[in-house]
C-alpha positions in Angstrom: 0.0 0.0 0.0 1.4 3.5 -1.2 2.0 5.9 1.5 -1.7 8.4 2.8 0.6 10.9 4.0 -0.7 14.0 3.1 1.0 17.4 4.3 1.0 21.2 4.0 4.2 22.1 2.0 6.8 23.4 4.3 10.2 24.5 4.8 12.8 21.6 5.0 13.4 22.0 9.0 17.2 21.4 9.5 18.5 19.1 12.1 20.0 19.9 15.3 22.3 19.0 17.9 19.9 16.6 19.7 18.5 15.3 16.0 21.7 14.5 14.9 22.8 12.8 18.4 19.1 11.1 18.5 20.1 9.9 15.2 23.2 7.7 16.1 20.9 6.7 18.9 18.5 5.0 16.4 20.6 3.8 14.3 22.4 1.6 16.1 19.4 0.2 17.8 17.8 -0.1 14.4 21.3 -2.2 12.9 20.0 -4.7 15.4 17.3 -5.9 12.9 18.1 -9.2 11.8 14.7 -9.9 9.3 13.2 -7.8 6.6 14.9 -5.8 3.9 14.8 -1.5 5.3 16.0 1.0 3.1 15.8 4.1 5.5 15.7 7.4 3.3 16.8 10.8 4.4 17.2 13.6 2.1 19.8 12.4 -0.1 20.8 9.2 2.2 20.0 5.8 1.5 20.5 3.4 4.7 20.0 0.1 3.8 18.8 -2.2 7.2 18.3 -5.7 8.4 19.2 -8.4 5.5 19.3 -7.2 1.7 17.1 -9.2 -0.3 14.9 -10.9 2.0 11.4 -10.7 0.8 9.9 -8.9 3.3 10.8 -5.4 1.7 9.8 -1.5 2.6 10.8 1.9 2.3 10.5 4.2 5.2 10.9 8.0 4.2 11.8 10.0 7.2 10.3 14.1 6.3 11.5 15.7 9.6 14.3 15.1 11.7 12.3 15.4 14.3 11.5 11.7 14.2 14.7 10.7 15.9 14.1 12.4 19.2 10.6 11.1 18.6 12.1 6.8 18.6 14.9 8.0 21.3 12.9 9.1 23.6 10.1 7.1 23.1 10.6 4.1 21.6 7.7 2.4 19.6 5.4 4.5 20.7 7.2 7.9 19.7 7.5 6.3 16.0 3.9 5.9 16.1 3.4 9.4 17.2 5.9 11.0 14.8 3.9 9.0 11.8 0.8 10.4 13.2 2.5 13.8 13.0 3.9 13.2 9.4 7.2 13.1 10.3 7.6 9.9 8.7 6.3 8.0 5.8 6.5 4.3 3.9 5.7 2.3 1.0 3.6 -0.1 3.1 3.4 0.5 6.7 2.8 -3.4 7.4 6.3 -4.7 6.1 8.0 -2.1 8.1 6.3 -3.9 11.6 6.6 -6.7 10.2 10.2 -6.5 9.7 10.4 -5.1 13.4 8.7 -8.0 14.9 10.2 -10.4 12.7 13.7 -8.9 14.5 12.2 -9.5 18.1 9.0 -9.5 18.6 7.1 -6.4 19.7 9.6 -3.3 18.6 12.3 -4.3 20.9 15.0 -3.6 19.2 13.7 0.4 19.9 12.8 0.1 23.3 16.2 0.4 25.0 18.4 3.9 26.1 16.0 6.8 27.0 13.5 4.9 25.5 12.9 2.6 28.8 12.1 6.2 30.5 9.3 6.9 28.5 8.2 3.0 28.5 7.5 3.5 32.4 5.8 7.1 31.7 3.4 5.5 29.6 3.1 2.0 31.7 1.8 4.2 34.6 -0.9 5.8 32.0 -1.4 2.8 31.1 -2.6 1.7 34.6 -4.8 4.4 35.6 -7.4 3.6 32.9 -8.1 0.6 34.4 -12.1 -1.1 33.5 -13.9 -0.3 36.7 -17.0 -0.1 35.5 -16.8 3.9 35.0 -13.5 3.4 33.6 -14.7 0.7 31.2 -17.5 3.2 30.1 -14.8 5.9 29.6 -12.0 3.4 27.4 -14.8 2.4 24.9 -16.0 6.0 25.0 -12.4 7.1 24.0 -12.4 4.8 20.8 -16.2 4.2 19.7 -16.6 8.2 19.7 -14.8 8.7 16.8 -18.1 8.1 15.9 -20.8 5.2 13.8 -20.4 7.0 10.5 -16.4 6.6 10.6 -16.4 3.1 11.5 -18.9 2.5 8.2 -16.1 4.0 5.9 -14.3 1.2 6.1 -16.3 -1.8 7.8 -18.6 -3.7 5.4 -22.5 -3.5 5.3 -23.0 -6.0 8.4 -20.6 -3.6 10.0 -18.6 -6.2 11.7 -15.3 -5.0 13.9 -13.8 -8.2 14.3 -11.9 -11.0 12.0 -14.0 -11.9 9.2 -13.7 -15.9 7.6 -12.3 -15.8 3.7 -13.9 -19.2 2.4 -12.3 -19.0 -1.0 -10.2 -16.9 -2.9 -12.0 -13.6 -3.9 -14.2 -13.3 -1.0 -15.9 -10.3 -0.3 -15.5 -8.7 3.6 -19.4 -8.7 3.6 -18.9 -12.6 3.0 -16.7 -12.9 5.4 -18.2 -11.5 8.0 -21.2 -13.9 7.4 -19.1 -16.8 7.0 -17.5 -15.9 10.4 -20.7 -15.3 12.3 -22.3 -18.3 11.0 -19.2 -20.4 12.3 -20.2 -18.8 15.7 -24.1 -20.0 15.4 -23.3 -23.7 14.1 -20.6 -24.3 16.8 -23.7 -22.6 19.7 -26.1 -24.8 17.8 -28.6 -22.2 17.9 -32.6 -22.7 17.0 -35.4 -20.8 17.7 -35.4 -22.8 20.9 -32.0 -21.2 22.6 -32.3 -18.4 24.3 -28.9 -16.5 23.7 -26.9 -13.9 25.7 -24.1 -11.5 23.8 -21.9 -9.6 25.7 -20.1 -6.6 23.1 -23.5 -5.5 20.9 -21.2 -4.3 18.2 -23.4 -2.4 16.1 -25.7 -5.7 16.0 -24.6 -7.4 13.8 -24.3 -10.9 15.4 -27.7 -10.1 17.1 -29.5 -9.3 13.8 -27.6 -12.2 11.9 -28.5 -14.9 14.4 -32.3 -14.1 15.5 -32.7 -13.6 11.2 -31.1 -16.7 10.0 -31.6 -19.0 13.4 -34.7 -17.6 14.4 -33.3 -17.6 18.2 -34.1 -15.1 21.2 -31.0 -12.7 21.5 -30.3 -10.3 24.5 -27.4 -8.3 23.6 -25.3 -5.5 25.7 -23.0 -3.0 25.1 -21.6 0.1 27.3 -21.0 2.4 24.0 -23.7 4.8 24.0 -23.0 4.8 20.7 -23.4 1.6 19.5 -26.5 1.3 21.8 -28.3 3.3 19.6 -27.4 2.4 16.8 -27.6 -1.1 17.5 -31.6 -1.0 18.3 -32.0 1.5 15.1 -30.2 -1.7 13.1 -32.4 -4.0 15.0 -35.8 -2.3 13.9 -34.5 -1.8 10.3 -33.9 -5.3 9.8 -37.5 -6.6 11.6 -36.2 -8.4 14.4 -36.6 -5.9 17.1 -39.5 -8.6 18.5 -36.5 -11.3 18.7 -33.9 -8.9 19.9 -33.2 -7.1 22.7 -30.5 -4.3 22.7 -29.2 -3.2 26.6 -27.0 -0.5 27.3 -25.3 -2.6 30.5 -22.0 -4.0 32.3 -21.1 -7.4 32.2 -20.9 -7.3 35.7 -24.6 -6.0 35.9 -26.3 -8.4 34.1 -28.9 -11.4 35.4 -31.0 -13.9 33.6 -30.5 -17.4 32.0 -29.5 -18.2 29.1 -28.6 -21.2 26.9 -26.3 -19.8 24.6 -23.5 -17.5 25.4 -21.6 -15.4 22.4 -18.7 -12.4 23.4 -16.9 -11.7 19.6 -13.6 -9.5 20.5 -14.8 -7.6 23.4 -12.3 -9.9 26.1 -9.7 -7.2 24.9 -11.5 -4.8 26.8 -11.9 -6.0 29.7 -8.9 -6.0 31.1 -6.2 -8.8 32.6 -7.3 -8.2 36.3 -11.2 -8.6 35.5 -10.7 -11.9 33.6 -12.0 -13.6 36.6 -14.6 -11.4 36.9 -15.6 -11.8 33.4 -15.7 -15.9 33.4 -17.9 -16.0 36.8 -20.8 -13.4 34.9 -20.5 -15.5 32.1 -21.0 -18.9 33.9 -23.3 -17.5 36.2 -26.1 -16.4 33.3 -25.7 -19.7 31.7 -27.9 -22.8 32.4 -26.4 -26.3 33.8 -26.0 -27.0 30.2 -24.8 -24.1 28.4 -22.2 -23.4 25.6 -20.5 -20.4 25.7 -18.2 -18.9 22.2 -15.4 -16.6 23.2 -13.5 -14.8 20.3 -10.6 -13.3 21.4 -7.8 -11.9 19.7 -4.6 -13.4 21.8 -1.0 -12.9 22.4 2.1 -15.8 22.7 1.6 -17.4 25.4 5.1 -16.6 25.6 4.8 -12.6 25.5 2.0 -12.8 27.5 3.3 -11.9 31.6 5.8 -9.2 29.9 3.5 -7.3 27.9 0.3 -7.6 29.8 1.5 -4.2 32.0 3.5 -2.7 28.7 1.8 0.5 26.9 2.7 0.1 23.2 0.8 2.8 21.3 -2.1 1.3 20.1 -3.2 1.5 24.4 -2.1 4.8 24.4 -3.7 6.4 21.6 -6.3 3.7 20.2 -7.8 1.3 22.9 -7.2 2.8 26.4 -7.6 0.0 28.9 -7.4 -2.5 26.8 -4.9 -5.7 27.2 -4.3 -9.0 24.7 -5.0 -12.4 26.3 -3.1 -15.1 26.2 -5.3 -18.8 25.8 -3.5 -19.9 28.9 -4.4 -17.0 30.9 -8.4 -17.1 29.6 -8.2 -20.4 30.3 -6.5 -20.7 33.9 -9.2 -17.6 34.7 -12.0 -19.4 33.5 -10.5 -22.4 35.7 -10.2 -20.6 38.7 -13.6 -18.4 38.7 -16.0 -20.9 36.7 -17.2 -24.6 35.9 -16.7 -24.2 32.5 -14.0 -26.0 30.6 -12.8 -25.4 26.9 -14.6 -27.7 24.7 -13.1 -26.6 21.3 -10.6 -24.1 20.2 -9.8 -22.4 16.3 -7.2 -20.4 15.9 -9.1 -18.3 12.6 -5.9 -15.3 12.8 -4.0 -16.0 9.8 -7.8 -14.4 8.3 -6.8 -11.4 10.1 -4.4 -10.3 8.3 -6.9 -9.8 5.1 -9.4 -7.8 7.1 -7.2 -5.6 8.5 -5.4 -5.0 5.0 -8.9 -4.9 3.8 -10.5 -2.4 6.2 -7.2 0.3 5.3 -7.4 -0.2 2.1 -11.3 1.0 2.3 -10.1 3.7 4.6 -7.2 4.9 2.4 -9.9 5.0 -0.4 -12.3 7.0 1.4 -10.2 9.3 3.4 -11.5 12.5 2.0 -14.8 11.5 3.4 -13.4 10.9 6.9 -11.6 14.6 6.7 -15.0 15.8 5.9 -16.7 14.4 8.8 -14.3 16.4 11.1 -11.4 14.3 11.8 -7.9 15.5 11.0 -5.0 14.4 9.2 -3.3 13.2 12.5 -6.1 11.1 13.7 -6.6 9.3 10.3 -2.6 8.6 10.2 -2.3 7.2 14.1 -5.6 5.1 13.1 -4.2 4.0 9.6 -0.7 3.0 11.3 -2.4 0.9 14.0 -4.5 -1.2 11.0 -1.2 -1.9 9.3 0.2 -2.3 13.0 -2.2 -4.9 13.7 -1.9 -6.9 10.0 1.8 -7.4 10.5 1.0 -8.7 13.9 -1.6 -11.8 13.1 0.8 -11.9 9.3 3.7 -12.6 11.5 1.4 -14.6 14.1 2.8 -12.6 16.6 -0.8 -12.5 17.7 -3.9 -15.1 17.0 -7.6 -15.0 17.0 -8.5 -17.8 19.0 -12.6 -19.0 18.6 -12.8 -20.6 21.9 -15.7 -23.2 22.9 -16.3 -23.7 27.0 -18.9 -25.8 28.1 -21.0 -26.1 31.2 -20.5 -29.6 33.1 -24.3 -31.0 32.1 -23.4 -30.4 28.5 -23.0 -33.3 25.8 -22.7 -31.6 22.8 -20.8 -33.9 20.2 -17.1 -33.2 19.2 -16.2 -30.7 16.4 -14.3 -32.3 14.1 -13.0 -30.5 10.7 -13.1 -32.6 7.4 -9.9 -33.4 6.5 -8.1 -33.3 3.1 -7.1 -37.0 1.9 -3.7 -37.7 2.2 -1.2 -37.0 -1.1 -0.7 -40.3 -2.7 3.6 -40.1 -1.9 4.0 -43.4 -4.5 2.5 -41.4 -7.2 4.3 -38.7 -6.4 7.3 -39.7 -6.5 
């Protein structure tokens, strides 16, 4: 993907002392990069970095010299912030992480020096938007603001914010968005006879896709204002406002019983401390029987305990509060706080990857409409680096998107087993 950037012309800025001294700073942390193929351009300097020829390639064009105090001081996050100020620029944002995390996982090779200082700084920001249930409201506040009309530039018509399901080649994001939350009502089982809880509305549209197509009872709940509303406007549009019921509630608030319960990405918000929490609502609203789908997007086991407290930027400037599971964490808290054991787990992340790439492509393609709507150049950069951010991530499977099947002890629902190509015939072969 071409570089967005788009800036008022300006005076070349020169460097100074601290540029140029920032600037030997970053480059030797940066000739730690042992994967991808970087050619840094500067003026009329041409750095080449990490291994020449290796096919994952990119071009990074730095426009002010301000962008090496930026990574000194601040590490991944001050990159991210200098890109969001225009300081910087690439060919395609998503080789450039991926060649980072391909080096070490995460940006480290730009988080030592001064950078550690500003790592703590924004560790301890980090920690005070923590998801009590007024700081919950305020984190999904801070990122579903931006508003429903600038999520639909770039989400497809079921306006699904989560990893979609490409069946075959050439699939649309509309079809695979369907595709994915059909996977979610076969693996519930859902009829008209299940009563079904989901805990992250969306903009409705697992609500509106299961109660239409599975004729089942859905109670769904968000804390968005925002999504509330437009949720139950969706809901009436698409005439299953008498099958589906929109609340504007905590987790932690809710009561009922249900036979079915469904939370697509929403785990990230909630927060490492309140896992427990979340896995003793869950059992509790669900009957002696119950099934209960968890789609989370997850982190390495691995990575997990060292970056559960870190603040990369995409916490700091995109989804306050919000932290990456790990499956053995979800599953040791669902242990501790719950009866419910995992029945079934699909790792669907590779898929990721094409969303993401898909939703900034639509983005990219329709970002004079989002400058029109009100936001600004900087917003519309920090939000199209954390897309490409995010598809290095799941293309490097640095992270996973884990569909993950608990059941209640009285349940008996039959094993999920995939069909299975036939094995190559090896005689033949060779």
């Amino acid at each position: 993907m071409t570089d967005v950037t788009r800036l008022d012309d300006r005076r070349e800025r020169r460097p100074g002392t601290l540029d140029l001294l920032a600037r030997t700073a970053v480059m030797s942390r940066l000739s730690a990069l042992r994967e991808g193929d970087l050619t840094l351009v500067e003026g009329g300097r041409r750095t080449r970095l990490g291994r020449p020829g290796h096919p994952i390639a990119a071009t990074v064009t730095v426009r002010d010299p301000r962008f090496w105090r930026a990574v000194a001081l601040g590490g991944t996050v001050g990159a991210a912030e200098a890109y969001a100020d225009g300081w910087w620029g690439a060919d395609d944002l998503a080789r450039v992480v991926r060649a980072v995390l391909a080096s070490g996982g995460a940006g480290r090779p730009l988080e030592t020096g001064l950078a550690r200082i500003g790592a703590v700084v924004d560790r301890w920001a980090h920690r005070l938007r923590r998801n009590t249930r007024a700081g919950a409201r305020r984190n999904i506040r801070d990122h579903y603001d931006l508003g429903n009309d600038f999520f639909a530039l770039f989400l497809d018509e079921t306006l699904t914010y989560s990893c979609g399901i490409f069946e075959r080649p050439g699939a649309t994001l509309r079809e695979a968005s369907e595709a994915k939350l059909d996977r979610v009502c076969q693996k519930l089982q859902l009829s008209p006879r299940t009563r079904v809880l989901e805990i992250g509305s969306g903009w409705g549209g697992f609500a509106i896709h299961a109660a239409s197509r599975y004729g089942c009872p859905v109670t769904t709940t968000t804390i968005s204002p925002a999504q509330h509303e437009a949720a139950r406007r969706r809901v009436r549009e698409a005439g299953v406002d008498g099958r589906v019921e929109v609340l504007l509630r905590d987790y932690r608030d809710l009561d009922g019983s249900y036979d079915r319960l469904v939370s697509i990405e929403m785990i990230e918000a909630v927060g490492w401390e309140h896992y427990e929490a979340f896995f003793r609502a869950c059992s509790e609203r669900l009957a002696p029987d119950g099934l209960m789908l968890l789609q989370a997007i997850t982190i390495q086991d691995q990575a997990y305990e060292a970056r559960k407290r870190e603040a990369d930027f995409v916490k700091r400037h995109v989804f306050p509060g919000s932290c990456i599971p790990s499956v053995t964490a979800l599953c040791s808290a669902a242990t501790r706080a719950s009866d419910m054991r995992l029945f079934h787990l699909e790792d669907i992340g590779p898929h990721y990857a094409t969303t993401l790439r898909q939703w900034r492509d639509r983005l990219v393609d329709r970002w004079d409409e989002a400058l029109a709507q009100g936001k600004d150049e900087t917003l519309l950069r920090m939000f199209e680096l954390y897309l490409a951010y995010c598809e290095a991530a799941f293309e490097e499977r640095y992270l996973g998107d884990a569909q993950m099947l608990f059941v209640k002890p009285a349940s008996r629902r039959e094993p999920i087993v995939p069909a299975l190509r036939p094995p190559a015939d090896v005689t033949s072969a060779a």
